[in-house]
C-alpha positions in Angstrom: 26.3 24.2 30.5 22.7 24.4 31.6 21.6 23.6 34.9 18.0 21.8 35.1 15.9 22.5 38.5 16.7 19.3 39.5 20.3 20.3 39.8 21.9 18.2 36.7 22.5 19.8 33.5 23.4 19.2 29.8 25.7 20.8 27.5 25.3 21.3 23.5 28.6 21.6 21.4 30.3 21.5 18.5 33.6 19.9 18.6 36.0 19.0 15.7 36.4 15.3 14.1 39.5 13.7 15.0 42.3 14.6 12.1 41.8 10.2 11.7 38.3 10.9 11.2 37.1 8.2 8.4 35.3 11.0 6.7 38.8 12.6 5.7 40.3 9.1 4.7 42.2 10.0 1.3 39.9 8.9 -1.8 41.7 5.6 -3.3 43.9 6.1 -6.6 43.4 4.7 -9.7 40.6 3.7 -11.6 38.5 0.6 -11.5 38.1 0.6 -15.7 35.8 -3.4 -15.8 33.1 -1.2 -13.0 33.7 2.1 -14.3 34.3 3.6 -11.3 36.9 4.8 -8.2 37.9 1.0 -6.8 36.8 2.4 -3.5 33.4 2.7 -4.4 31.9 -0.8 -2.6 30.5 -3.2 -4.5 26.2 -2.9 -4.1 24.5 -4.9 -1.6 21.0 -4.1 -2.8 19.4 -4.8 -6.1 17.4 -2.7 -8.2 13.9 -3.4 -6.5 14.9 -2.0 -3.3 15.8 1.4 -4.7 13.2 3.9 -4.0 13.0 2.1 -0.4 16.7 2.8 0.2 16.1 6.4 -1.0 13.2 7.0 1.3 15.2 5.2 4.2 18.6 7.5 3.6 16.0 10.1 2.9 15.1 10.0 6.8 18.8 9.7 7.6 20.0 12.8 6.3 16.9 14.7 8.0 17.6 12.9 11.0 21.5 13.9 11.0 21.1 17.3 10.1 17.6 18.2 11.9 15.7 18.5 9.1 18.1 20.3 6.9 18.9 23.0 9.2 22.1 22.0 10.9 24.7 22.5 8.7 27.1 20.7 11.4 26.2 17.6 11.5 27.8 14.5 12.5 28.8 12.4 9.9 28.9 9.0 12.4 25.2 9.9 13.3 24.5 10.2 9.3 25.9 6.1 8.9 24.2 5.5 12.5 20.6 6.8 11.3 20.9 5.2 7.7 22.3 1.7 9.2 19.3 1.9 11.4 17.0 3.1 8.9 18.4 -0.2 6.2 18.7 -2.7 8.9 16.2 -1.7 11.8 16.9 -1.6 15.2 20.4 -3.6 16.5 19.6 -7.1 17.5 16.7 -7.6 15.5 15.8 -9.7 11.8 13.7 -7.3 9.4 12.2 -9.8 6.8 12.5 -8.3 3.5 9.5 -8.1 1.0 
């Protein structure tokens, strides 16, 4: 811990996800053959025309989680946090889309 001059103080860890963590949540089986895909994989919320703004937006999630690419130990829940905020906008609030 570090102490400020004003006598309080803040600590900067690492600590380990929960073994329930949702990031290790086993991959579902089988194989969704009519969508080609894992029947995990959610169903899109987004059409085409939004693409290159959802890149930019997860884009600026990622850099956000991971401090520009130099933290190699992020946290995943801040990844979903930052891209939820970066799709959606601030909590509370109605974005109108273009």
């Amino acid at each position: 811990m570090h102490e400020l001059p004003d006598g309080s103080g803040f600590f900067v860890g690492s600590l380990p996800l929960p073994k329930d963590h949702w990031l290790y949540a086993p991959n579902a089986e089988g194989w969704d053959s009519e969508r080609d895909c894992s029947p995990d994989t959610p169903l899109p919320i987004l059409d085409e025309s939004q693409r290159a703004a959802v890149k930019i937006a997860l884009r600026w999630a990622v850099r956000g989680a991971t401090m520009n690419g130099t933290e190699p130990d992020f946290d995943p829940d801040a990844l979903v946090l930052n891209a939820a905020y970066a799709l959606c906008g601030p909590c509370g609030t109605a974005t109108p889309n273009d």
